[in-house]
Backbone as CSV, one residue per row, in Angstrom:
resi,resn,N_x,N_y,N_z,CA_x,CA_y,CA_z,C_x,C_y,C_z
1,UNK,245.290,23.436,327.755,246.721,23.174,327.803,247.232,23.421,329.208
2,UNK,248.145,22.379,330.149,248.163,22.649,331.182,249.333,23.444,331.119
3,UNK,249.979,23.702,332.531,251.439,24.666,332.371,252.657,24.033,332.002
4,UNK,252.831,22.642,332.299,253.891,22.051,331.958,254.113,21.380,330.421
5,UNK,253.191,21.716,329.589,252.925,21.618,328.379,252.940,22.906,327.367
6,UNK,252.810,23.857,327.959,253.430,25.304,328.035,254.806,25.318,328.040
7,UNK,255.417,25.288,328.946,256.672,25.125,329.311,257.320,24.484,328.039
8,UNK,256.836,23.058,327.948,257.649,22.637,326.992,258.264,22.545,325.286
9,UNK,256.658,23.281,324.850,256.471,23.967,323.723,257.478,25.307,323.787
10,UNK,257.326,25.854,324.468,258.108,27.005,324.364,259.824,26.467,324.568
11,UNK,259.946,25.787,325.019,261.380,24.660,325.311,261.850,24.461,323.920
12,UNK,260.866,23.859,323.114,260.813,23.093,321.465,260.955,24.590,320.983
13,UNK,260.195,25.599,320.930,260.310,27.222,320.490,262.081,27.706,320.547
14,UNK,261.793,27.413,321.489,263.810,27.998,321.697,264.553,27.461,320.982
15,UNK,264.712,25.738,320.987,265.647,25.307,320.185,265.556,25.219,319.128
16,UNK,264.102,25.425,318.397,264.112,25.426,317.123,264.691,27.250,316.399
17,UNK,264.478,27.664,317.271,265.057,29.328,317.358,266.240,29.559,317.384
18,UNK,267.023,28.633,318.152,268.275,28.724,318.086,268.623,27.779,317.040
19,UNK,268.430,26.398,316.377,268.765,26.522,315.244,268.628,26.559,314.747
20,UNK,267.773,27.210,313.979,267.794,28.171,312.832,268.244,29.625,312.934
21,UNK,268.701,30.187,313.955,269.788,30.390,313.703,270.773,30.652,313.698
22,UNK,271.265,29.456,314.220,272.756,28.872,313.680,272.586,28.401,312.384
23,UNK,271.612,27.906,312.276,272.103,27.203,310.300,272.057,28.749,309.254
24,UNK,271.091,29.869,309.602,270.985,31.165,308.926,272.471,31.774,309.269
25,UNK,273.161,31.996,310.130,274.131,32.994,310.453,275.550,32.334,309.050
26,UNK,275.718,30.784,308.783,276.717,30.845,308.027,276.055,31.555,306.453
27,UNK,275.228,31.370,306.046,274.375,31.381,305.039,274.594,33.093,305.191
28,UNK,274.414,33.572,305.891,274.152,35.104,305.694,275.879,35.898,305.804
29,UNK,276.817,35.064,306.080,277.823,35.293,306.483,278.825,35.206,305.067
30,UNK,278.541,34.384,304.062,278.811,33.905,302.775,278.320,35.173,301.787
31,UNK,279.801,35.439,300.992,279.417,36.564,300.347,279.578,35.901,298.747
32,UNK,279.305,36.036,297.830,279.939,35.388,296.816,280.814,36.488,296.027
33,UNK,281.725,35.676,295.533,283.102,36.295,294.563,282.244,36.949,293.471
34,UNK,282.363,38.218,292.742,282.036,38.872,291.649,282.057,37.520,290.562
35,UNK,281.674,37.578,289.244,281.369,36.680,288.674,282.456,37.247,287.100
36,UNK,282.485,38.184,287.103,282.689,39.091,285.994,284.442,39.007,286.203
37,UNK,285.277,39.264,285.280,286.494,39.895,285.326,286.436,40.861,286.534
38,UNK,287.793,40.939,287.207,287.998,42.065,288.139,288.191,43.534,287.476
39,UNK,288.070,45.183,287.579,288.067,46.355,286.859,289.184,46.759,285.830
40,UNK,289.229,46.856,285.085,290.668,46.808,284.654,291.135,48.460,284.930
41,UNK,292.789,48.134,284.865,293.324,49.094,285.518,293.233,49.866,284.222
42,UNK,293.527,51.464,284.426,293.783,52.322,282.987,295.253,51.992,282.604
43,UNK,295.112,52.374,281.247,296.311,52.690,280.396,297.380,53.770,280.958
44,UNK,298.540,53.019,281.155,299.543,53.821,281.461,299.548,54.827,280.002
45,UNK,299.855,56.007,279.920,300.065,56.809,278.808,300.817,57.912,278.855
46,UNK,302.204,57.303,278.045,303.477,58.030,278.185,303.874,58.180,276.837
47,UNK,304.632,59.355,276.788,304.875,59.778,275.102,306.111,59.173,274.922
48,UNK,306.796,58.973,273.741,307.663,58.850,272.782,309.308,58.905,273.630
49,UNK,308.989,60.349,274.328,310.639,60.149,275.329,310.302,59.622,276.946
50,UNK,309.272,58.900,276.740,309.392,58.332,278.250,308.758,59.172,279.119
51,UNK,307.679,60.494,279.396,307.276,61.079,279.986,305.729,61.352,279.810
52,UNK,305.323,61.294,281.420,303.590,61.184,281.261,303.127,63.331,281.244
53,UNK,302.383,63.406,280.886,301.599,64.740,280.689,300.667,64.725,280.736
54,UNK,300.537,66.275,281.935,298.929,66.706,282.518,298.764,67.839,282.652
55,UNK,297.474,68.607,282.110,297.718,69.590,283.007,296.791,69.905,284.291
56,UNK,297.235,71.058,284.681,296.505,71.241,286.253,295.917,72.618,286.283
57,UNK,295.055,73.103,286.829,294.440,74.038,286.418,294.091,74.325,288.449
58,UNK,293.739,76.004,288.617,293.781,76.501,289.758,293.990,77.642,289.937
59,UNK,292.442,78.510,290.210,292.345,79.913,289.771,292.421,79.945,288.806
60,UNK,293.023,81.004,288.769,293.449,81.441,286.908,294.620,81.212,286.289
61,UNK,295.275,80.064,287.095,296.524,79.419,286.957,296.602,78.496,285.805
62,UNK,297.733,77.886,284.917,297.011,76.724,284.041,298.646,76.533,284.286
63,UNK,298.703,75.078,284.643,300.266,74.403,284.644,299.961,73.795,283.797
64,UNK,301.154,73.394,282.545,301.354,72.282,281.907,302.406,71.703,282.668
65,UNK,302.308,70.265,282.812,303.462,69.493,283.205,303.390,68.278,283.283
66,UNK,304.866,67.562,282.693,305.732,66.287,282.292,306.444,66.096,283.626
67,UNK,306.216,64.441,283.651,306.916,63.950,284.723,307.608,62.796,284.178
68,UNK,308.877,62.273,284.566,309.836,61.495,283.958,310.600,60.834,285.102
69,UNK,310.977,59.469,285.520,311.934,58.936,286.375,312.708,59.693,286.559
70,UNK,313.906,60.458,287.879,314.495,60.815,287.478,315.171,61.005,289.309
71,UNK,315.714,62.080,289.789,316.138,62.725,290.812,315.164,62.930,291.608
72,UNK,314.268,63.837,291.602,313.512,64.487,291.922,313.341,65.793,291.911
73,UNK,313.532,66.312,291.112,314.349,67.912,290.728,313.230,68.414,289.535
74,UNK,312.551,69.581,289.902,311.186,69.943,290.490,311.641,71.623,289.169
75,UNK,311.515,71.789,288.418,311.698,72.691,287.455,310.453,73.367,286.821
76,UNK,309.977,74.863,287.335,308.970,75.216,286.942,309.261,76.511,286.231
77,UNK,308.817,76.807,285.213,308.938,78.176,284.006,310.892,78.108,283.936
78,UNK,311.398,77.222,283.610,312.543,76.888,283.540,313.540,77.617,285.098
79,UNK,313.201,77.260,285.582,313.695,77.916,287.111,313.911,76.592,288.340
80,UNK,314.353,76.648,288.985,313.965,75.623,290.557,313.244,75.696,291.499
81,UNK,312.306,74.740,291.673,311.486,75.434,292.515,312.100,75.968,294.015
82,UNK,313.042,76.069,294.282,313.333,76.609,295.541,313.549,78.163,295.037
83,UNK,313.238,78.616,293.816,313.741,80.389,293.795,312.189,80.754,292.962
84,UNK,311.695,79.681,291.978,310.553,80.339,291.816,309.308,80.335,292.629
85,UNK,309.355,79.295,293.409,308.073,79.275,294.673,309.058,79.040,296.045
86,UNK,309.436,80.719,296.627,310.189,80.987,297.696,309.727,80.335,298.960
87,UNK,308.325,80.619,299.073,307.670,79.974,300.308,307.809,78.692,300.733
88,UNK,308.076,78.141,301.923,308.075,76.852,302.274,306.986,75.983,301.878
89,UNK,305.984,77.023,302.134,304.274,76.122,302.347,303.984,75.772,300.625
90,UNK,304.518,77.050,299.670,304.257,76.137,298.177,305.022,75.439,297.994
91,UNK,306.266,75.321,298.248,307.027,73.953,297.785,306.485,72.736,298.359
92,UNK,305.740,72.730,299.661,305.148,71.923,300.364,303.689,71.283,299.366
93,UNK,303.259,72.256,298.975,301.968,72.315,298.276,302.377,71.029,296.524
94,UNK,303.566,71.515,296.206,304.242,71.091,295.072,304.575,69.451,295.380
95,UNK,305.089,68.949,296.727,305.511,67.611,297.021,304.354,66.796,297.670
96,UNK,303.276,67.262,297.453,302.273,66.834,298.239,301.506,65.597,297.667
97,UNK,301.241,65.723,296.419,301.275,63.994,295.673,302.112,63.245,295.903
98,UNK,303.911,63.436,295.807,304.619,62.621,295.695,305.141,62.235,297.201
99,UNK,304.658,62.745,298.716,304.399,62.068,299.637,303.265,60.895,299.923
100,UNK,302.288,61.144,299.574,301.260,61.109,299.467,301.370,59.077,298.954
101,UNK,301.723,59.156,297.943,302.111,57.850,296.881,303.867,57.324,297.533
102,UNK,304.182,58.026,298.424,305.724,57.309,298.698,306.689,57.348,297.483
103,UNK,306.444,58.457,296.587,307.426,58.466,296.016,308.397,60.080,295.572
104,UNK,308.802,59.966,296.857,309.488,61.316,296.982,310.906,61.073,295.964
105,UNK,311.703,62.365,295.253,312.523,61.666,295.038,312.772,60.603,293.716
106,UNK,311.844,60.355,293.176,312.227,59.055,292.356,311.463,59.646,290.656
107,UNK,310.543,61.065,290.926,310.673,61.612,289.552,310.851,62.729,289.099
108,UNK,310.908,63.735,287.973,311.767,64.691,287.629,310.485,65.583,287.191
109,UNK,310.193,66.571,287.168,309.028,67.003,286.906,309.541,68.599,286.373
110,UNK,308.841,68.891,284.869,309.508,70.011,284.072,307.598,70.512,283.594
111,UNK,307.686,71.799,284.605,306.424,72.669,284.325,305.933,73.873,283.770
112,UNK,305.014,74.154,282.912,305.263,75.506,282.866,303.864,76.082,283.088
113,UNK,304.240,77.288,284.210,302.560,77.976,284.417,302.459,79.235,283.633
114,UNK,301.217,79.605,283.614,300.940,80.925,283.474,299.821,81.435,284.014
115,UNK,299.203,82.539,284.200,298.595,83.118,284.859,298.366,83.282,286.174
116,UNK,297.118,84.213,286.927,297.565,83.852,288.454,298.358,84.054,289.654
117,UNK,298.086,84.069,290.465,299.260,84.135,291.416,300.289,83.277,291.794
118,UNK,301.191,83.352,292.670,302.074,81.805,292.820,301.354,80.881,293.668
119,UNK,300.059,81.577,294.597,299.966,80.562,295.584,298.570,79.322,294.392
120,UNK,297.839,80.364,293.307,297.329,79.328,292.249,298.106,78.831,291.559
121,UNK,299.298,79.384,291.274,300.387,78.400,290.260,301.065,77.359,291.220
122,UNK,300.514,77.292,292.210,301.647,76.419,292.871,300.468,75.206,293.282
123,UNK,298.996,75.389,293.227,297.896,74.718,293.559,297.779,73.949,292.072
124,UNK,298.303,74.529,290.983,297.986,74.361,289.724,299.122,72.929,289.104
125,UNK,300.512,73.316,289.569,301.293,72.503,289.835,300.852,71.396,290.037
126,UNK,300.674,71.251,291.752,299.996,69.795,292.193,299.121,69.368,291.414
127,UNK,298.361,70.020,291.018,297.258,69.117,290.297,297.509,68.559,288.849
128,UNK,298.567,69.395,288.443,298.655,68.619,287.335,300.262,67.526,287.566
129,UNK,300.781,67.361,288.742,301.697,66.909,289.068,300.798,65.535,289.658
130,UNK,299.518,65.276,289.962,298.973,64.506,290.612,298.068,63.737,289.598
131,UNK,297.997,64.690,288.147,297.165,63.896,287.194,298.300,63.151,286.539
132,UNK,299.739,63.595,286.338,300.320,62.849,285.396,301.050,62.349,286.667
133,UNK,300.824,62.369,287.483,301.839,61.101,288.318,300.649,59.664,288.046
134,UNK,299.448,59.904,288.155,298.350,58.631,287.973,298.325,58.421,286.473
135,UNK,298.932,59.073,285.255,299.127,58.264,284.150,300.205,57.584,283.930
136,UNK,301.664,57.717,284.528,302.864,57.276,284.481,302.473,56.140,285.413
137,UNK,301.705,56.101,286.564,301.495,54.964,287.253,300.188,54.345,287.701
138,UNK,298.703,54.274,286.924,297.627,54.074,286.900,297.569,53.300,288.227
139,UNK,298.029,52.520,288.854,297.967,51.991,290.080,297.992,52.846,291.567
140,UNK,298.360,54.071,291.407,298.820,54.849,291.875,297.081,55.753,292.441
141,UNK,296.299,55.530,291.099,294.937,56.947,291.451,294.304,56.407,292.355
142,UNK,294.131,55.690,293.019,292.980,55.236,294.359,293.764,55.987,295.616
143,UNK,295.207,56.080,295.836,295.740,56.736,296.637,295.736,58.279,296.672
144,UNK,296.035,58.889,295.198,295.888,60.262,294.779,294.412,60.751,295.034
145,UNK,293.407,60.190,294.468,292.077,60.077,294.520,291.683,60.641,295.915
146,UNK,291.795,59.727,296.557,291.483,59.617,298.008,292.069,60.472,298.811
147,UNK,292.913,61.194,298.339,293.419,62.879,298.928,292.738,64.175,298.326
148,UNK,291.928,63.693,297.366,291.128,64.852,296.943,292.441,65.779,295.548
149,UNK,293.379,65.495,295.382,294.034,65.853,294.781,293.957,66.000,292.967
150,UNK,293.229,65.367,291.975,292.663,64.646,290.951,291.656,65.788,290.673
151,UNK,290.870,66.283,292.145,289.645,67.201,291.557,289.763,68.886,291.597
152,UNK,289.312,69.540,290.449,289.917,70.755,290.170,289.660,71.717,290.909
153,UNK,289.915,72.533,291.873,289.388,73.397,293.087,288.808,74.212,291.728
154,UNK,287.614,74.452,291.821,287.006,74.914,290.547,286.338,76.982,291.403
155,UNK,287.174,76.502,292.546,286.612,78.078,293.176,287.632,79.279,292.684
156,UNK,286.799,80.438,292.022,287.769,81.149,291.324,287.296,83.083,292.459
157,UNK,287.873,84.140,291.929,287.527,85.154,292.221,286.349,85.562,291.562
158,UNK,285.259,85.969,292.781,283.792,86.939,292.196,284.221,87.678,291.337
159,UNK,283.407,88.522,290.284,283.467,89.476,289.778,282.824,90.737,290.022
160,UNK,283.732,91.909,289.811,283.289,93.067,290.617,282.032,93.290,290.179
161,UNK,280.497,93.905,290.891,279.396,94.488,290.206,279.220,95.550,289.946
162,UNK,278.727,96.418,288.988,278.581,97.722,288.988,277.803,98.508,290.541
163,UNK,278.345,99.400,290.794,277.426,99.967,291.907,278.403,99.622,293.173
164,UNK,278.908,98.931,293.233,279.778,98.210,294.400,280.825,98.401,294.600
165,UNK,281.634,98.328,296.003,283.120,98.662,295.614,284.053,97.547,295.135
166,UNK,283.389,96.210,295.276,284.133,95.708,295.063,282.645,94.098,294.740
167,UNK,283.328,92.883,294.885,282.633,92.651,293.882,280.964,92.512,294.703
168,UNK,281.601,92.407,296.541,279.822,92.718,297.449,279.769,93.721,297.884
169,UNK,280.980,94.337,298.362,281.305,95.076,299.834,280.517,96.653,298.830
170,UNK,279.581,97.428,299.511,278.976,98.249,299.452,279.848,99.798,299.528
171,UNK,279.658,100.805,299.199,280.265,102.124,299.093,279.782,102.593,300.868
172,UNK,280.725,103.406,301.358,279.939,103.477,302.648,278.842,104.442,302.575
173,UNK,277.738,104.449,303.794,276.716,105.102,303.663,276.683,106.028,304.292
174,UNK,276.430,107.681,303.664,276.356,108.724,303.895,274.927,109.399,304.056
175,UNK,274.341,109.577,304.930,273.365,110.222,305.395,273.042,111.965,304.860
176,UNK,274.193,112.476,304.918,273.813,114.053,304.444,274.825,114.240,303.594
């Protein structure tokens, strides 16, 4: 084979290289449409007077709570939340779904906790303020979801061990 017969094979090499592919790149570029129905959304599920219910759980906290169209006026162990969760950062903790979804303001939410401290009753809140905001508006959980809000901080307090002062921390050590 001389060189200019070389040359030209490899000439024929290229363009057949280049198209193919160009004819592969649309082909690989083509996705096809699902074939099936698109997912269906869940069931909105609201009781009898118009209000969705969840509860929320956090520490040793357990909120029950109903959410309803309304003001936005935020009622927990029959109180407001501006006198029963004093702190800025839990009331913050409390509006944090309903920023979250853009809907500050537009529902009425009547809770009741028990156990716990306020900063778990107020973690306990959101979460169940974030499960029944996604049943009153099933369109709503891919946004809630995606803040991590939906899943139960399932981290609670160790328990003390015998021998210990507490439930790791050791007695101090005395030599004589």
């Amino acid at each position: 084979m001389s060189d200019t017969d070389n040359r030209q094979s490899l000439a024929d090499l290229g363009a057949i290289a280049s198209g193919a592919v160009a004819e592969a790149a649309p082909e690989a570029a083509f996705i096809p449409a699902p074939s099936g129905p698109p997912a269906p959304l869940r069931q909105q599920e609201i009781d009898p007077q118009g209000r969705a219910y969840a509860t929320g759980r956090r520490k040793d906290a357990v909120a029950r709570v109903w959410i309803k169209p309304g003001s936005g006026k935020i009622i927990v162990n029959g109180r407001d939340q501006e006198i029963y969760f004093a702190r800025p950062t839990l009331r913050l903790v409390l509006n944090q779904p309903f920023t979250v979804t853009e809907r500050t303001g537009q529902y009425d939410v009547i809770a009741t906790v028990k156990g716990g401290g306020l900063s778990g009753q107020a973690g306990a809140v959101k979460h169940g303020i974030s499960q029944a905001l996604t049943k009153y508006e099933p369109a709503l959980r891919s946004a809630v979801k995606a803040e991590g809000f939906l899943t139960r901080d399932s981290r609670t307090v160790e328990r003390k061990k015998y021998g210990k002062a507490k439930a790791r921390k050791s007695f101090q050590f005395s030599k004589r």
